[in-house]
DSSP file (Angstrom, degrees, kcal/mol; ACC not computed):
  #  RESIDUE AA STRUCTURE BP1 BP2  ACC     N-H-->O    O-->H-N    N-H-->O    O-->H-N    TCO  KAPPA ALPHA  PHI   PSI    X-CA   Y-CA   Z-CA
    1    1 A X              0   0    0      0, 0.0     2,-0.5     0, 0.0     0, 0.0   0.000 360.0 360.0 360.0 125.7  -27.4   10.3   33.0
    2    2 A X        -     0   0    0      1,-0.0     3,-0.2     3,-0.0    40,-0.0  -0.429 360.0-100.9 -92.6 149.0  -24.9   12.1   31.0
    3    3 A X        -     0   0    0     -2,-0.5     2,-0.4     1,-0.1    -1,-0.0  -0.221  46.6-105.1 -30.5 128.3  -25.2   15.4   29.8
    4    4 A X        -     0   0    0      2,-0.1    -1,-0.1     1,-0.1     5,-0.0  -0.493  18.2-155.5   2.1  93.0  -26.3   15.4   25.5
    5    5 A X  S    S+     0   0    0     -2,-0.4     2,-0.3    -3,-0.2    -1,-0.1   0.940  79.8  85.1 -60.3 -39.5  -22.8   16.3   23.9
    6    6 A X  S >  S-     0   0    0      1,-0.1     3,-0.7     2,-0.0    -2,-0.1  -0.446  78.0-142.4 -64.2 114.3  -25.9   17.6   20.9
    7    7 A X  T 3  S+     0   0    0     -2,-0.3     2,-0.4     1,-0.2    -1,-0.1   0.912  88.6   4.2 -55.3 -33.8  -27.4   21.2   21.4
    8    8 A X  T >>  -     0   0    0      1,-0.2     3,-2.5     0, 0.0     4,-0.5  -0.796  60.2-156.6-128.1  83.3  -30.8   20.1   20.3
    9    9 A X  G X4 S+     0   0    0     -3,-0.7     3,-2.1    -2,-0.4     4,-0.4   0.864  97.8  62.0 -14.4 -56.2  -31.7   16.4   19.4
   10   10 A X  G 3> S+     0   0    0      1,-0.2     4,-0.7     2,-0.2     3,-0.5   0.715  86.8  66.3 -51.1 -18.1  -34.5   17.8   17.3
   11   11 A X  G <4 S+     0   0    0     -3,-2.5    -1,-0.2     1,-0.2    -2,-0.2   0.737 115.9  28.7 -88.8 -29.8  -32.2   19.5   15.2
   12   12 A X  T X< S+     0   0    0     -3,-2.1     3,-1.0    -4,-0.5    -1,-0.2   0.414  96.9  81.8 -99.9  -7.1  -30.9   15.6   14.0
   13   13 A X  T 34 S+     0   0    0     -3,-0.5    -2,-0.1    -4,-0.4    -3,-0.1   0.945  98.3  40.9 -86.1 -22.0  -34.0   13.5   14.4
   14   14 A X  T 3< S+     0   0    0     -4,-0.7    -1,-0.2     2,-0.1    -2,-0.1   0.307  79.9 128.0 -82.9  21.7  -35.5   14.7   10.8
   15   15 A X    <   -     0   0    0     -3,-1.0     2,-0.4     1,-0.0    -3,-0.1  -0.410  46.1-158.8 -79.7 163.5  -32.0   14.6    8.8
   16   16 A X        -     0   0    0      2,-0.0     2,-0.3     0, 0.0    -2,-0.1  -0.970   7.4-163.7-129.9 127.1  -32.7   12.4    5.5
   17   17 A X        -     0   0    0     -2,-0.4     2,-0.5     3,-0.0     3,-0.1  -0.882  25.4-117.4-108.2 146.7  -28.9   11.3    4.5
   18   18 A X     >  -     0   0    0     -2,-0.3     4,-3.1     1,-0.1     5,-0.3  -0.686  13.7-149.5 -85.9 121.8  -29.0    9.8    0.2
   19   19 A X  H  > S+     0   0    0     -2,-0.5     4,-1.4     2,-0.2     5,-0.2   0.952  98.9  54.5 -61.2 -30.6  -27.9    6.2    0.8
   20   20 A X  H >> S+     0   0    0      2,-0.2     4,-2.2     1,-0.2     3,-1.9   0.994 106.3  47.5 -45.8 -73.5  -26.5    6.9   -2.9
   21   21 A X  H 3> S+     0   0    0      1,-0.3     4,-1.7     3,-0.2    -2,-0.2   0.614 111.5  54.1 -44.7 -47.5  -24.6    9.8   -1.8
   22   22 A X  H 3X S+     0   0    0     -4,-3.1     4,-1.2     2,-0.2    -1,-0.3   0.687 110.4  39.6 -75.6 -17.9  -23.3    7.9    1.1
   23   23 A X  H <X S+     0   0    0     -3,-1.9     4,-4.5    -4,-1.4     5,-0.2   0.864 111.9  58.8 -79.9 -53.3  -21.8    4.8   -0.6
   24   24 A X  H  X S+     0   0    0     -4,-2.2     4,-1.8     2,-0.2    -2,-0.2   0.880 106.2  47.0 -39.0 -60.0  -20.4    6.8   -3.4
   25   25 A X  H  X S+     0   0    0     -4,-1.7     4,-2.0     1,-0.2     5,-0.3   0.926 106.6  54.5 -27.6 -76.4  -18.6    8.7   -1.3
   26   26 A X  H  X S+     0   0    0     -4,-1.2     4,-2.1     2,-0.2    -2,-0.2   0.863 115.0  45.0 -45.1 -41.1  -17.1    5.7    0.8
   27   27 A X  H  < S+     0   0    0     -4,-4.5    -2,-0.2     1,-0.2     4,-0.2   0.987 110.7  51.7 -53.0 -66.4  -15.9    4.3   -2.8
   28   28 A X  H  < S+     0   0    0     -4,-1.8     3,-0.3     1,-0.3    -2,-0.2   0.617 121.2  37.0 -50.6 -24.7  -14.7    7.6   -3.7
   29   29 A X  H >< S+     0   0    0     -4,-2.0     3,-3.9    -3,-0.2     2,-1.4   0.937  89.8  89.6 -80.7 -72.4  -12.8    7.6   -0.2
   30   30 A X  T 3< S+     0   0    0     -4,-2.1    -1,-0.2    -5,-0.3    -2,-0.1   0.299  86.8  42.5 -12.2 -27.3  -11.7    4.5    0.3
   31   31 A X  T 3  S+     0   0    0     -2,-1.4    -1,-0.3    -3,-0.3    -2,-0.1   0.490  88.9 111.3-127.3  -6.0   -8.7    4.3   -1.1
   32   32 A X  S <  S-     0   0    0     -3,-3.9    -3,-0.0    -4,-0.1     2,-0.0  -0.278  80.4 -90.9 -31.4 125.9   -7.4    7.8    0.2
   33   33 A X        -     0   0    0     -2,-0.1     2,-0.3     1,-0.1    -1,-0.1  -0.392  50.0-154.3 -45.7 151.1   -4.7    8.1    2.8
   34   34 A X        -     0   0    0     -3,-0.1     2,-0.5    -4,-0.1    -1,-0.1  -0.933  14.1-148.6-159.5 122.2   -6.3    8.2    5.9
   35   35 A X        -     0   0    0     -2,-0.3    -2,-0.0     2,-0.0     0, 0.0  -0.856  24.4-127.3-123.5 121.2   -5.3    9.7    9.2
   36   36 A X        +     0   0    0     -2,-0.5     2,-0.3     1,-0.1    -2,-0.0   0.008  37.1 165.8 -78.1 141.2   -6.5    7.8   12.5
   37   37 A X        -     0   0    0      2,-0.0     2,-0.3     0, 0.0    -1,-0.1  -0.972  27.1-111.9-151.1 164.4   -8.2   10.0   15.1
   38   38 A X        -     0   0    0     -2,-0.3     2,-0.3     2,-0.0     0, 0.0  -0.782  18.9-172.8-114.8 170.9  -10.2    9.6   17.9
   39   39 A X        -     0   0    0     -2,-0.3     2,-0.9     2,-0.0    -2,-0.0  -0.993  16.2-151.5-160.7 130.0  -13.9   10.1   19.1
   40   40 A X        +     0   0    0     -2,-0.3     2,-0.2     0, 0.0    -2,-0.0  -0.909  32.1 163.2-108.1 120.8  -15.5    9.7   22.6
   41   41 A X        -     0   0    0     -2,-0.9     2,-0.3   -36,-0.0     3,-0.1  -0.693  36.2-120.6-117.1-170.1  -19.2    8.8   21.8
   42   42 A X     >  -     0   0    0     -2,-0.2     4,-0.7     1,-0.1     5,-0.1  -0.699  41.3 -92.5-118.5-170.3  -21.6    7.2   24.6
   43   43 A X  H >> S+     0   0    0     -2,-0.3     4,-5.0     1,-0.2     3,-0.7   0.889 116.1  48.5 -81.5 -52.7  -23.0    4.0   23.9
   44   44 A X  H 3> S+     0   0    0      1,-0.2     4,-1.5     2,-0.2    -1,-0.2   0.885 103.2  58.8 -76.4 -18.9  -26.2    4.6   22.3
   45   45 A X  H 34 S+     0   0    0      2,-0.2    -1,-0.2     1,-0.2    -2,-0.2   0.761 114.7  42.4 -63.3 -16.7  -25.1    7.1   19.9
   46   46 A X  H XX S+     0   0    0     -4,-0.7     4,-1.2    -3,-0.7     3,-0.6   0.748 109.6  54.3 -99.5 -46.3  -22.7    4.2   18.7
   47   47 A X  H 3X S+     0   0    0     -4,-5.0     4,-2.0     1,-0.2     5,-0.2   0.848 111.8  48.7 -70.1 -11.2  -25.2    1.5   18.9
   48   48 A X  H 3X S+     0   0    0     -4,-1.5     4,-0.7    -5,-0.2    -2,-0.2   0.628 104.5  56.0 -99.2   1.6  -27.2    3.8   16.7
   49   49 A X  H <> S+     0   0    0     -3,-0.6     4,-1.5    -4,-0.2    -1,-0.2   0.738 110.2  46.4 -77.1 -43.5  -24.4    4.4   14.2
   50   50 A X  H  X S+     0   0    0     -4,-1.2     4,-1.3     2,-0.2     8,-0.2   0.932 109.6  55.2 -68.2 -54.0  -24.1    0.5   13.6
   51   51 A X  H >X S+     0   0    0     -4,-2.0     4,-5.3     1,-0.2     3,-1.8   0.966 109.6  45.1 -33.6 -68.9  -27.7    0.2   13.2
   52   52 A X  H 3< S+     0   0    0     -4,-0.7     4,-0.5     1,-0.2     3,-0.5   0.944 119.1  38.2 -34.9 -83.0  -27.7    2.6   10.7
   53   53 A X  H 3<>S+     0   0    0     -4,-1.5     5,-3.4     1,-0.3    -1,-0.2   0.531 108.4  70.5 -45.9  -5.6  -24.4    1.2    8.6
   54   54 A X  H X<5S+     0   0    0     -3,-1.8     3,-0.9    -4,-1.3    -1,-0.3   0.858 110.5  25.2-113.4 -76.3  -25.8   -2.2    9.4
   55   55 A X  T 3<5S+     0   0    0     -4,-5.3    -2,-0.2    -3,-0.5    -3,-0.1   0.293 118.8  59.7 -99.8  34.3  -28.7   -1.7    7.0
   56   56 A X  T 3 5S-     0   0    0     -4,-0.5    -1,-0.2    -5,-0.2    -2,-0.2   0.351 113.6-121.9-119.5 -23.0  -26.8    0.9    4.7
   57   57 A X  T < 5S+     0   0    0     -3,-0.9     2,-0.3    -5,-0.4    -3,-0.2   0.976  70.8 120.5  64.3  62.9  -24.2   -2.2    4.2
   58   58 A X  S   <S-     0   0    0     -5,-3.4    -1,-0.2    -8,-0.2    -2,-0.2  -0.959  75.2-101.4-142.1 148.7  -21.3   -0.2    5.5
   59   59 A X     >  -     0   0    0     -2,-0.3     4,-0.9     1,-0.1    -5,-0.0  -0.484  37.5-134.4 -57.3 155.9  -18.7   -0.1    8.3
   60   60 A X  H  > S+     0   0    0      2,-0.2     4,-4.5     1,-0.2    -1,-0.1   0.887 107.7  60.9 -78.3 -31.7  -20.0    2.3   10.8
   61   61 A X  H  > S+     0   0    0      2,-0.2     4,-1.9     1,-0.2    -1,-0.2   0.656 104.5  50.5 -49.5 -21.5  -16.8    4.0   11.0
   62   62 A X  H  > S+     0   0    0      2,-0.2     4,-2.7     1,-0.1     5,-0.2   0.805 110.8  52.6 -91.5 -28.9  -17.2    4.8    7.1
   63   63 A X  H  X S+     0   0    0     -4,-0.9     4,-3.8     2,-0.2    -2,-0.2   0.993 109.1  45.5 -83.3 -56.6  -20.6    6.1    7.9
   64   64 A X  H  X S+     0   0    0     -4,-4.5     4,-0.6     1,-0.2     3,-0.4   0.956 114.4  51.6 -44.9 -47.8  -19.4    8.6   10.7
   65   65 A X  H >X S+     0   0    0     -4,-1.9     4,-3.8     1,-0.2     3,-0.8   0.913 105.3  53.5 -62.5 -34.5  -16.9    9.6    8.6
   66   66 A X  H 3X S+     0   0    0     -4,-2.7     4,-1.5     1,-0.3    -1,-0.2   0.750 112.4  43.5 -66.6 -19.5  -19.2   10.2    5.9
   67   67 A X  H 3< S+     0   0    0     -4,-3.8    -1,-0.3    -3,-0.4    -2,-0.2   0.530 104.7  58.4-104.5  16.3  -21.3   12.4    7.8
   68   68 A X  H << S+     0   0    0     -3,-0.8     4,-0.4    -4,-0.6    -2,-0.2   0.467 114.2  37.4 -81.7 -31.7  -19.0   14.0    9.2
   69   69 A X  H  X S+     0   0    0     -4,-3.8     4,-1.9    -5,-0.2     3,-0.4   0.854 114.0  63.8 -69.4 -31.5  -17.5   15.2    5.5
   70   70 A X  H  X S+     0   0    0     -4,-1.5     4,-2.3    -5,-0.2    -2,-0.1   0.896 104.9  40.5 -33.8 -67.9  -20.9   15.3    4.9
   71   71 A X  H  4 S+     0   0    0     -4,-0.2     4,-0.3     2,-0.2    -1,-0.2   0.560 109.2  52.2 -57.2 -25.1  -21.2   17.8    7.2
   72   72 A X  H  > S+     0   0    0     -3,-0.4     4,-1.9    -4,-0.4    -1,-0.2   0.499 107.2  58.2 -84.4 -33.2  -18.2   20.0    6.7
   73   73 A X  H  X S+     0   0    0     -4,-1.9     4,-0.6     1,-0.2    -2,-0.2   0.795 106.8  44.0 -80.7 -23.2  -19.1   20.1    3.3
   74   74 A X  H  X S+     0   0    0     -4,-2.3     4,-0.7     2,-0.1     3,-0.4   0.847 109.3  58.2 -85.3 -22.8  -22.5   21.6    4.2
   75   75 A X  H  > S+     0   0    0     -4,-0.3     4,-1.8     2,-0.2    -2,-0.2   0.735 113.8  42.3   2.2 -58.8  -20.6   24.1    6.9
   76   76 A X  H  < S+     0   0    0     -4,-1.9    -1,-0.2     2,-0.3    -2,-0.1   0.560 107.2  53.1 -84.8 -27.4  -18.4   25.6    3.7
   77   77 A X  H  < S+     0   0    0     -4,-0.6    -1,-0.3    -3,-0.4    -2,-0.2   0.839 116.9  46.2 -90.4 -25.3  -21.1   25.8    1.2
   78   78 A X  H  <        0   0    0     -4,-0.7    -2,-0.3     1,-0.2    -3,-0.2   0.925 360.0 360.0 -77.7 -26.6  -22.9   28.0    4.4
   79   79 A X     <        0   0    0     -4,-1.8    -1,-0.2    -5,-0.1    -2,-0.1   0.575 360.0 360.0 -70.6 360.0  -20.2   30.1    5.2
């Protein structure tokens, strides 16, 4: 089994994301220049990424990216 790239699972299992927040965002984006990168995930963290964007009515790729700005943006407001 391979190693949890995450320190704590628990630390992710209660996040509450605004389905608003995320679609808005993905408009707001969309149309942005874009620069391709890559990401090594394992399999179920990606089947659970679909899931997710799958009943958010999203690419999943828009959804990683959106938490991941998501994410930066909460990192900046702590620092």
């Amino acid at each position: 089994m391979a190693k949890s790239q995450v320190k704590s699972d628990k630390e992710y299992k209660n996040n509450k994301y605004d389905e608003k927040k995320i679609i808005a965002a993905y408009n707001k984006k969309k149309h942005e220049v874009k620069f391709p990168t890559s990401i090594a995930l394992d399999k179920a963290t990606v089947a659970i990424l679909k899931k997710i964007a799958q009943k958010k009515g999203i690419p999943y790729q828009a959804l990683m990216r959106m938490l991941i700005l998501e994410g930066l943006e909460r990192l900046q407001e702590a620092a």
